[in-house]
C-alpha positions in Angstrom: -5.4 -23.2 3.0 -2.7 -23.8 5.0 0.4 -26.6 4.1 2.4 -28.2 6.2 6.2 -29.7 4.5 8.6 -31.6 6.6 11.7 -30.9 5.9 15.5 -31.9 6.7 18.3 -29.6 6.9 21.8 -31.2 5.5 24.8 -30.4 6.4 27.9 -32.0 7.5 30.8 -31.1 10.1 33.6 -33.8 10.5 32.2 -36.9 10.7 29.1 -36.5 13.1 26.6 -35.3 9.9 24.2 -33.6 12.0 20.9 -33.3 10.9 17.6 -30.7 11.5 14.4 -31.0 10.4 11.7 -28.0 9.4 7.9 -27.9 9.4 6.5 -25.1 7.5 3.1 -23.8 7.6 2.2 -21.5 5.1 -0.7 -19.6 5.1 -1.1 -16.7 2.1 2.0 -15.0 2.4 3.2 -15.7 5.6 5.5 -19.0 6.8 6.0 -20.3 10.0 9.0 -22.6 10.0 10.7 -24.5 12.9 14.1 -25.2 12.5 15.3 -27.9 14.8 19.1 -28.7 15.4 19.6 -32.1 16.0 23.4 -32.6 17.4 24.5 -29.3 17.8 27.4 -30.0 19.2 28.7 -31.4 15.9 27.8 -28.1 14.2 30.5 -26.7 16.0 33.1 -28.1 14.1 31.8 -26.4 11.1 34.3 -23.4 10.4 34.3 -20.1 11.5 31.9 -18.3 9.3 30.6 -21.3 7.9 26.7 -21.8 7.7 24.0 -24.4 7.5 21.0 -23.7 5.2 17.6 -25.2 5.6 15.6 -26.2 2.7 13.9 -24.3 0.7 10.4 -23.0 1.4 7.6 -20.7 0.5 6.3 -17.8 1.7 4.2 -14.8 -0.3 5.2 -16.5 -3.5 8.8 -16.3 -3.3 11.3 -18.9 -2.0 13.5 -18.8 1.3 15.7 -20.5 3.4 17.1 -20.0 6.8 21.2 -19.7 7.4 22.7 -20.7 10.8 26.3 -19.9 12.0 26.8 -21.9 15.2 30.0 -20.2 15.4 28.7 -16.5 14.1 29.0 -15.2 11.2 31.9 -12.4 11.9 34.7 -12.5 14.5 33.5 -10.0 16.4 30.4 -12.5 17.2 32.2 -16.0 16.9 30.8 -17.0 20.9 27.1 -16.1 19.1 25.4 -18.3 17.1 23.7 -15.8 14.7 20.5 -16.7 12.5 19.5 -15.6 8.7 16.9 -15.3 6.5 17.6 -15.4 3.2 15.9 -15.2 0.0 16.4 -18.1 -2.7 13.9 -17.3 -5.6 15.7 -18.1 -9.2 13.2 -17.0 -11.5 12.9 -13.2 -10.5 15.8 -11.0 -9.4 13.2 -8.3 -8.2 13.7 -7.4 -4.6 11.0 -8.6 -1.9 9.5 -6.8 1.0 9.3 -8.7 4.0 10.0 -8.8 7.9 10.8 -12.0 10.5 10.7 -12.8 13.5 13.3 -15.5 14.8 12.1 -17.5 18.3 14.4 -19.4 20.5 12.0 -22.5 21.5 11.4 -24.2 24.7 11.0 -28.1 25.0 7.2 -27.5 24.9 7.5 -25.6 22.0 7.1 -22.3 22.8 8.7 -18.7 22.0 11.1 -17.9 24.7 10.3 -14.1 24.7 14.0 -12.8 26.1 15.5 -14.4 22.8 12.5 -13.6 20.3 13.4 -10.7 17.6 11.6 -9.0 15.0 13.0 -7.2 12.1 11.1 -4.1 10.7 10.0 -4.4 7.1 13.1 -5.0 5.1 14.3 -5.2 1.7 15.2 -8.5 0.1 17.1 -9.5 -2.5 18.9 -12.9 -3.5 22.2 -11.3 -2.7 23.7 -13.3 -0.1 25.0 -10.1 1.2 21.4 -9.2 1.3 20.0 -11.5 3.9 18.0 -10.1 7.3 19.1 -11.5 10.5 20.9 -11.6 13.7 24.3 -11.7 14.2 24.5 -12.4 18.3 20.8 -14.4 18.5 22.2 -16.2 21.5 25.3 -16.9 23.0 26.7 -20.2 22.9 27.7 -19.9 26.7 24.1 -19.2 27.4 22.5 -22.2 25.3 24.4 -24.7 26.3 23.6 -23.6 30.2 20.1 -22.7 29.4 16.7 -25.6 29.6 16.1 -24.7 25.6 19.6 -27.0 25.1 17.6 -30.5 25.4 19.8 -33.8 23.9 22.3 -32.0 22.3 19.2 -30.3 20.1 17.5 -26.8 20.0 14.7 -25.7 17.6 14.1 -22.0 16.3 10.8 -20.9 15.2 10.8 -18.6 12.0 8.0 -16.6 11.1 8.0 -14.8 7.4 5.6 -12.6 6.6 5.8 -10.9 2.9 3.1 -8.0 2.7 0.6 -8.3 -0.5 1.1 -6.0 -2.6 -2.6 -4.2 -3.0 -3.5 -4.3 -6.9 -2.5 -0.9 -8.5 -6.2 0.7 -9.6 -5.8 4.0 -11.8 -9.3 5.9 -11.0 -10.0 7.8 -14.3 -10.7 11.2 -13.4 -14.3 12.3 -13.4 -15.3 13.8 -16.6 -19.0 14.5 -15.1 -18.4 18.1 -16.3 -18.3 17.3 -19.9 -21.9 15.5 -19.5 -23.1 19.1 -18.0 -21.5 20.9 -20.4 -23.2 18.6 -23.5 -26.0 18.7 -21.9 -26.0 22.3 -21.7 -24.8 23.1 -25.8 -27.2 20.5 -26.8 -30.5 21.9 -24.8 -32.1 18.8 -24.7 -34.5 18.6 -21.5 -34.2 22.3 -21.0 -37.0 23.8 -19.0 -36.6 27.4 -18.4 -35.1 30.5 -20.7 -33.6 33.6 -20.0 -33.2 36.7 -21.6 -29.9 38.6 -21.2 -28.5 41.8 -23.1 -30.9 40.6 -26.5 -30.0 37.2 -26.4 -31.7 34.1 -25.4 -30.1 31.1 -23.2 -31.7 28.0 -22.7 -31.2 26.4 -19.1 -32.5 23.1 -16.8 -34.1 24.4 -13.4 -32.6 21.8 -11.5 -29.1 22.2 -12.5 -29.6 25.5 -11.8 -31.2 25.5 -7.9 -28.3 22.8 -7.1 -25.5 25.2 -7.7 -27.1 28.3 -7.0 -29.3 29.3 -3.8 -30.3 32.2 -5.4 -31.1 30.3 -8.8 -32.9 28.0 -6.1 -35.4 30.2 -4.8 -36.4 32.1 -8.0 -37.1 28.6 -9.6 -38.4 26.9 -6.6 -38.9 29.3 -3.8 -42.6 30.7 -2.8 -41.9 33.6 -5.6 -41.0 30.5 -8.0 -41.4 31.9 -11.7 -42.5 28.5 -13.4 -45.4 30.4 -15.0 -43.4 32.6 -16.8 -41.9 31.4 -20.3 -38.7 33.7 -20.4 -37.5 35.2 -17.4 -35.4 39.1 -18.3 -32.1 39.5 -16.6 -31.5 43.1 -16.9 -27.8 45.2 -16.2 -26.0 42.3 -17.3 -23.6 41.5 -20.5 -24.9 38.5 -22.5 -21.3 37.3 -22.9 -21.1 37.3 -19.0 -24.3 35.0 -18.3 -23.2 32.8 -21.1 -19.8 32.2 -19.5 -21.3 32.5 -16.3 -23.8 29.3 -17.1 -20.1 27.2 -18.5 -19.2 27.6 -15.2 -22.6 26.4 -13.3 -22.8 23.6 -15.8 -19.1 22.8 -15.7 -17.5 23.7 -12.7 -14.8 25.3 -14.6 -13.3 28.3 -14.7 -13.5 30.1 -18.4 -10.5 30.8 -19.8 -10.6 35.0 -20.2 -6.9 35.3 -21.1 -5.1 39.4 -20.5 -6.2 42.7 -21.7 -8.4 45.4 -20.4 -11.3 44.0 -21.5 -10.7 40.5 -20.7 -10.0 42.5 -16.8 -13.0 44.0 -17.0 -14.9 40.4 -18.5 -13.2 38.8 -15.5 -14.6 41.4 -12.9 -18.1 41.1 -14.4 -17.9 37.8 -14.1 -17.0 37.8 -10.8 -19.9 40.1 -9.8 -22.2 37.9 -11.4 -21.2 34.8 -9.4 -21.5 36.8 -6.6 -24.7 38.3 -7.3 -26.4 34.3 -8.0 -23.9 33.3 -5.1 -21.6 30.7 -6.7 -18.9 29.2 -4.7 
């Protein structure tokens, strides 16, 4: 829901007191805040390097205001009036994220693109060494010639916009495999068995055909076996199938560990993946 809060900007130079006025319109975490100088030419009595704050206001949670040299904020810009955001918060010294835009206004109240600038997404803190800005936003010369110059007043759009930060979601990582792999010690809901070097393996069909196209047309294929209660698996190790079903169940690699006969275990197993064609 968007706000709107008026504003007024105080700040004296000699004796005139001039005066601005903001109207900020906040929406989420963006601000769009009008700065209006009323009697600028009082503000240039204020000293070199001296600037005028707005009032606070809000934008993505955190609290800003806008400083305005009208006679620059460094010598090498003093004929510039330059232009500041700059973060206020006072209950957080965390740095924000956030980018502006800065619009020189005409008398109907729109940006005059040749003196509209953007900064890229900056870094903010409450240093006042920290602020994001421009130093030459418009030369004086050029204001004071220029339409925008209306009654001795000028008005500067502001727009804030402080990204949201997406909430941080840690995704567990699957553990489907250890569901296979119970599911494959306990032997509930098995449905075929197989016979391999004396020793006899229990196994689900469909686990089987979904990781194995070769698995897939023995148990489901036109030459499908279902009528048979234990199907042999000759010429193969029964250490091999065992460790060879871990990894259909689990999708993980069994650890085989060094030694001849953990090589030769590991090129057995290979073949036998290859042989049921398991990626």
């Amino acid at each position: 829901m968007a706000t709107t809060t008026t504003m007024t900007l105080a700040a004296s130079a000699g004796d005139g007191s001039p005066s601005s006025r903001s109207t900020v319109t906040t929406i989420a975490a963006q601000a769009y805040h009008v700065l209006k100088i009323n009697g600028y030419s009082n503000t240039l009595e204020a000293g070199r390097h001296h600037a005028l704050s707005s009032c606070p206001f809000s934008a993505g949670g955190h609290t800003w205001h806008v400083s305005y040299y009208p006679n620059g904020g460094r010598d090498s810009n003093k004929n510039c009036i330059s232009i500041f955001l700059v973060l206020k918060d006072i209950v957080t010294e965390e740095d924000v994220m956030a980018k502006v835009t800065f619009s020189l206004l005409d008398r109907y109240g729109n940006p005059v693109p040749s003196y509209t600038y953007h900064t890229q997404l900056r870094n903010f803190s409450t240093s006042p060494s920290r602020a994001k800005g421009f130093e030459n936003f418009i030369r004086r010369d050029e204001l004071e010639r220029s339409e925008y110059l209306n009654d001795d007043c000028f008005a500067v759009a502001v727009h804030v916009i402080v990204p949201k930060e997406k909430p941080s979601i840690v995704v567990p990582p699957s553990n489907m495999h250890l569901h296979f792999g119970d599911l494959l010690v306990s032997k509930k809901g098995t449905d075929v068995k197989f016979l391999v070097g004396g020793e006899m393996f229990a196994a689900h069909r469909l686990v089987l055909a979904a990781r194995s196209p070769v698995f897939k047309a023995e148990l489901f294929g036109p030459t499908k076996k279902d009528t048979i209660d234990v199907i042999q698996i000759d010429n193969m190790e029964a250490r091999v199938f065992k460790a060879l079903l871990d990894f259909i169940y689990t999708d993980i690699w069994p650890e085989i560990g060094h030694g001849e006969d953990n090589v030769a275990m590991a090129q057995r197993l290979l073949a036998a993946a290859d042989i049921f064609t398991l990626d």
